[in-house]
One Martini backbone bead per residue (centre of mass of N, CA, C, O) as a GRO file, in nm:
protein
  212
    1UNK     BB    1  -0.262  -0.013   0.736
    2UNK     BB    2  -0.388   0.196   0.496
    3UNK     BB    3  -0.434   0.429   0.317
    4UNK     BB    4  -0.704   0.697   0.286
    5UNK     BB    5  -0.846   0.949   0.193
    6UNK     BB    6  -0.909   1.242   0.320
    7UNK     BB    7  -1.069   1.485   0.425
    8UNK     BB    8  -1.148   1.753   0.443
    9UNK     BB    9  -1.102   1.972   0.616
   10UNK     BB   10  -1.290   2.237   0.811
   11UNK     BB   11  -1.365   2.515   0.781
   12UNK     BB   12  -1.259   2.821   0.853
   13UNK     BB   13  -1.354   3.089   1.011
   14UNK     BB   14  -1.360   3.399   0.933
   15UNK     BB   15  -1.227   3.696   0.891
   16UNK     BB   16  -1.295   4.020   0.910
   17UNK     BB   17  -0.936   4.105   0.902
   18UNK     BB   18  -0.923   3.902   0.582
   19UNK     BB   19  -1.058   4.038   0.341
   20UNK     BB   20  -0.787   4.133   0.166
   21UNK     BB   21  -0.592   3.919   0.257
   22UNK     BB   22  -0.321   3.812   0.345
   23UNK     BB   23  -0.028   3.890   0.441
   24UNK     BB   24   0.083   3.633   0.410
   25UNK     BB   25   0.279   3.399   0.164
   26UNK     BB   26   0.314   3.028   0.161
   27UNK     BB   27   0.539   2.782  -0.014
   28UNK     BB   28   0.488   2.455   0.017
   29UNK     BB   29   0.592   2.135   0.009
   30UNK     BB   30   0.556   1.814  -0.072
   31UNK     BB   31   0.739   1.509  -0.018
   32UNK     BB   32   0.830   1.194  -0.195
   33UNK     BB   33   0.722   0.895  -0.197
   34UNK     BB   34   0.540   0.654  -0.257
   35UNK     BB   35   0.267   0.632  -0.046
   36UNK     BB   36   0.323   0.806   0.225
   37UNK     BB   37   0.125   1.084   0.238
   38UNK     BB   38   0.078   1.339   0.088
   39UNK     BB   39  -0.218   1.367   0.006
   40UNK     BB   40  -0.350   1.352   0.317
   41UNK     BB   41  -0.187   1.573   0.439
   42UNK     BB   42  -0.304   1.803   0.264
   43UNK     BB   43  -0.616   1.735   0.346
   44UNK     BB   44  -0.574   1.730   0.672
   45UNK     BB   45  -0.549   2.109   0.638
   46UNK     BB   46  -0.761   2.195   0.427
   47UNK     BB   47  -0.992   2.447   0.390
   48UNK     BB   48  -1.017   2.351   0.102
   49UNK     BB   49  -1.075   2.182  -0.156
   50UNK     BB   50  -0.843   1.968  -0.271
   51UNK     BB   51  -0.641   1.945  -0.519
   52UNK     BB   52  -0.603   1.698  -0.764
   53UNK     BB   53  -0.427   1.442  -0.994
   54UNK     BB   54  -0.558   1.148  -0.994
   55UNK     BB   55  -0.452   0.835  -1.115
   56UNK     BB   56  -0.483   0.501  -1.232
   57UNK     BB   57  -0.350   0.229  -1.194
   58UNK     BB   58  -0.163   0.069  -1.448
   59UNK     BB   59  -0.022  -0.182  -1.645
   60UNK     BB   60   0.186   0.046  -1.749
   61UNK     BB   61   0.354   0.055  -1.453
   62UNK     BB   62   0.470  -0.196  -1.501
   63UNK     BB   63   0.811  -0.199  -1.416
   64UNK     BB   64   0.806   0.119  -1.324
   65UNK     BB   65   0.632   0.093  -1.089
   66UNK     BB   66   0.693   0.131  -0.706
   67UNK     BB   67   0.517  -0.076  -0.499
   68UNK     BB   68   0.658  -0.163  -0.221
   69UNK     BB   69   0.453  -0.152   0.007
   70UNK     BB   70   0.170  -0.065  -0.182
   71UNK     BB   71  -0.013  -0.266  -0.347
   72UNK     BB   72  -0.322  -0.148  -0.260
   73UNK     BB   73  -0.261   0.076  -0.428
   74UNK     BB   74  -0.494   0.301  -0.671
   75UNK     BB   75  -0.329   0.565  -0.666
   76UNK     BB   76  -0.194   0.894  -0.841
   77UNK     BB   77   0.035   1.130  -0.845
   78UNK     BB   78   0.039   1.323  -1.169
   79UNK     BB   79   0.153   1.636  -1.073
   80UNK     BB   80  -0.052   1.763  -0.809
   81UNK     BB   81  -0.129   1.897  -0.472
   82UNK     BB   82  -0.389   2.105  -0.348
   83UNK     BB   83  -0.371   2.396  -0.088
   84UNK     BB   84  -0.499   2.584   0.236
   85UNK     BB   85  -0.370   2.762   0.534
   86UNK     BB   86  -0.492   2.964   0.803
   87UNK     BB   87  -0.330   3.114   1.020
   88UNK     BB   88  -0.219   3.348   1.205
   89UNK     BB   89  -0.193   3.660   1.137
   90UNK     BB   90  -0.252   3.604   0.812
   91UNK     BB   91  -0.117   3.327   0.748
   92UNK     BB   92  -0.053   3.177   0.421
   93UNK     BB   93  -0.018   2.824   0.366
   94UNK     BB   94   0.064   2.707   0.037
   95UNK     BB   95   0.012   2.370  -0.094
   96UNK     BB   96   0.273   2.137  -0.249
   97UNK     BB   97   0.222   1.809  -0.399
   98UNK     BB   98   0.441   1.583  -0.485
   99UNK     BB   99   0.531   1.354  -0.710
  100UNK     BB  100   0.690   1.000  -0.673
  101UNK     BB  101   0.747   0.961  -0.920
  102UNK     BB  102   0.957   0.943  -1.159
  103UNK     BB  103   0.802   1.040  -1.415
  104UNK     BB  104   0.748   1.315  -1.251
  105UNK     BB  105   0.976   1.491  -1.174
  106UNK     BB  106   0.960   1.751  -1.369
  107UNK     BB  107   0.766   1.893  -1.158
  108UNK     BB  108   0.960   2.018  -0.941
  109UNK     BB  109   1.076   2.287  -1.056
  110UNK     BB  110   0.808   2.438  -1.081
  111UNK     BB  111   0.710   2.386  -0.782
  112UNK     BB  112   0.963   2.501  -0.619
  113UNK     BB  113   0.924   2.804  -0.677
  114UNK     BB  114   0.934   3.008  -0.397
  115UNK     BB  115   0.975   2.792  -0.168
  116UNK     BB  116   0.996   2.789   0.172
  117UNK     BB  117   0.997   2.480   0.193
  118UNK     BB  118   1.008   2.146   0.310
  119UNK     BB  119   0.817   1.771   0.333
  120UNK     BB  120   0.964   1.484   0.400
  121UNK     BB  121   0.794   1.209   0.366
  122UNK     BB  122   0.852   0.912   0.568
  123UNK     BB  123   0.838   0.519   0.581
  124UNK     BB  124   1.025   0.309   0.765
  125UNK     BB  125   0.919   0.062   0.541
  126UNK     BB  126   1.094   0.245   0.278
  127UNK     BB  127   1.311   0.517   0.294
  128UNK     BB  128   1.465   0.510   0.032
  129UNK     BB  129   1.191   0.655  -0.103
  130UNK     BB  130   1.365   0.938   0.046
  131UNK     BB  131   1.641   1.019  -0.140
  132UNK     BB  132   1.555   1.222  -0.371
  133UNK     BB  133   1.413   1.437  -0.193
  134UNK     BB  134   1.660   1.507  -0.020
  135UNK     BB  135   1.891   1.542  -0.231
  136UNK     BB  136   1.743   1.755  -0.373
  137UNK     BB  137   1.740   1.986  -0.147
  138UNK     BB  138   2.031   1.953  -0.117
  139UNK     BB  139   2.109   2.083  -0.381
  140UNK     BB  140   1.907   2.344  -0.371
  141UNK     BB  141   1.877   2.479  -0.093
  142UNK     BB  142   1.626   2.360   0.087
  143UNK     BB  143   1.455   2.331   0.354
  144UNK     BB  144   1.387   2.069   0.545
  145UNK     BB  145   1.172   1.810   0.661
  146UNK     BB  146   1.103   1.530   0.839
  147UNK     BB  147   0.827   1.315   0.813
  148UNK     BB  148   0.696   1.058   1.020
  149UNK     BB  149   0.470   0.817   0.923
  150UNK     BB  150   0.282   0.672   1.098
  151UNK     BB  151   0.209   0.381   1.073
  152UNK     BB  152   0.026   0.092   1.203
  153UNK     BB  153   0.227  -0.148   1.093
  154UNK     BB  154   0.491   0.022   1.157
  155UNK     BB  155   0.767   0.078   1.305
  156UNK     BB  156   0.992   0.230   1.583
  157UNK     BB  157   1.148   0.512   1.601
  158UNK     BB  158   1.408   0.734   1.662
  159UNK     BB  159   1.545   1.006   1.547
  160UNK     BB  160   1.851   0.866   1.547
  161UNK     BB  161   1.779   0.649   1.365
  162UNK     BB  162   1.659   0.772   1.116
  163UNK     BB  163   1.928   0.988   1.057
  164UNK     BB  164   2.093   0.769   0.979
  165UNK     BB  165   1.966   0.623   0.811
  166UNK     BB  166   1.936   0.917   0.595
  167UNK     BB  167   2.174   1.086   0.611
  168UNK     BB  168   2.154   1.351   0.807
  169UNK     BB  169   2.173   1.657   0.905
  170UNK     BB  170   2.140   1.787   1.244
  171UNK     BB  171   1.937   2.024   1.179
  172UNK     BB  172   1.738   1.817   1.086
  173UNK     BB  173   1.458   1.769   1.153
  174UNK     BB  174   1.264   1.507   1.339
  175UNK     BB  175   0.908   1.417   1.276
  176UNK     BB  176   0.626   1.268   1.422
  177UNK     BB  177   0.362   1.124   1.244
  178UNK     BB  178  -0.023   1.178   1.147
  179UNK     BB  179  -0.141   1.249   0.817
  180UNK     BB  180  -0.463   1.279   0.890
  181UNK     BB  181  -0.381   1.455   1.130
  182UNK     BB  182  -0.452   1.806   1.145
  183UNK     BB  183  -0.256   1.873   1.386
  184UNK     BB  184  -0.028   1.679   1.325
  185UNK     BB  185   0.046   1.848   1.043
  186UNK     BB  186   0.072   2.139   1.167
  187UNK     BB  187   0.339   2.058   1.318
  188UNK     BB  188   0.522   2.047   1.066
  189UNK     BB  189   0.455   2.321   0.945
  190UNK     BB  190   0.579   2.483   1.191
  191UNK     BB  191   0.843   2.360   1.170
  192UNK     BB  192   0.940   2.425   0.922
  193UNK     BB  193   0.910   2.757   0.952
  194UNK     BB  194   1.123   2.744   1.177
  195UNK     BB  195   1.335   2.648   1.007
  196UNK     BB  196   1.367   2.857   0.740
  197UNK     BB  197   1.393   3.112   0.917
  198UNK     BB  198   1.684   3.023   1.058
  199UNK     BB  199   1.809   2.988   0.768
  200UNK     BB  200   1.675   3.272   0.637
  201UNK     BB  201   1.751   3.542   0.795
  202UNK     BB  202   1.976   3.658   0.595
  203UNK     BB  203   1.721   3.708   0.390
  204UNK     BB  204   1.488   3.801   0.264
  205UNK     BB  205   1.181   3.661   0.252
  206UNK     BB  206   1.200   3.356   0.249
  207UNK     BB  207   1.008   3.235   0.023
  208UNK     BB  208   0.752   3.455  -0.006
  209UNK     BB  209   0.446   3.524  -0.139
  210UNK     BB  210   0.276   3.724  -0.266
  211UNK     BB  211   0.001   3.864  -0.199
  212UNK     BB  212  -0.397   3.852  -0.300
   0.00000   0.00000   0.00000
């Protein structure tokens, strides 16, 4: 079964002591390839309704753009996704999804800046799918977690078997989700939060951007 767009999570109620605007600000990644579910994890547990950037795929992206495994799909993120979600303690998590298609790579780099780490969300039954994005921020040293989107028709691995197929390194985390669920997605970001503040303990602020 493919996905389809999630509605917005519903808003969170008010917190009378976040008047002033968050205490910390956090910028996170969603990245992948094409239709693994980034716009959807976005989307499902965006606070607010989120920002979207999608084109109907059209025949010139014919021979150009890979749909293998995913031809039902019938729109792209070219530019990017945006949401925010608001955790405990007044921090607010700004969540930034990066285009899946080769011809928008170009966004990657102004999208990544400030960046407290990535999430590179992965298919089972696409993974080579994922292996730009992983590429992409081991040369560039940012923190990042695997999330395997169990789609409901692909096949089940556990974690060591995933490893071994991405050859990512030992420390890299790899959760299991299901990026509808706003619980589980909730789940993924709060992993990535836990890998980069202990990968960047000994740096400065660890990618966290002025809160407004």
């Amino acid at each position: 079964m493919s996905y389809a767009r999630s509605d917005p999570a519903p808003a969170a109620a008010p917190d009378p002591g976040a008047a002033d605007g968050p205490r910390v600000a956090l910028k996170i990644l969603v990245a992948g390839g094409f239709g693994v579910g980034k716009t959807t994890l976005v989307g499902a547990v965006s606070e607010i309704r989120p920002l979207r950037t999608e084109e109907k795929l059209t025949n010139a992206g014919v021979g150009v753009d890979d749909i293998e495994g995913v031809a039902a799909k019938r729109t792209t993120t070219v530019a990017m996704d945006f949401g925010r979600i608001t955790l405990r303690d007044g921090v607010a998590i700004y969540l930034f999804g990066t285009p899946g298609q080769e011809r928008f790579w170009f966004m990657w780099n102004e999208l990544s800046r400030g960046a407290l780490g990535a999430v590179v969300l992965a298919d089972t039954r696409r993974l080579p799918a994922s292996f730009a994005s992983i590429d992409y921020f081991e040369r560039r040293g940012t923190p990042f977690v695997i999330a395997v989107n169990c789609f409901d028709d692909a096949e089940r691995y556990d974690g060591p078997e995933i490893r071994a197929a991405l050859d990512v390194d030992p420390q890299v985390p790899i959760i299991l989700c299901d990026a509808r669920r706003p619980g589980s997605a909730k789940e993924v970001l709060v992993g990535l939060i836990e890998h980069a503040l202990r990968s960047a303990s000994h740096t400065g602020n660890g990618g966290a951007v002025p809160a407004r």
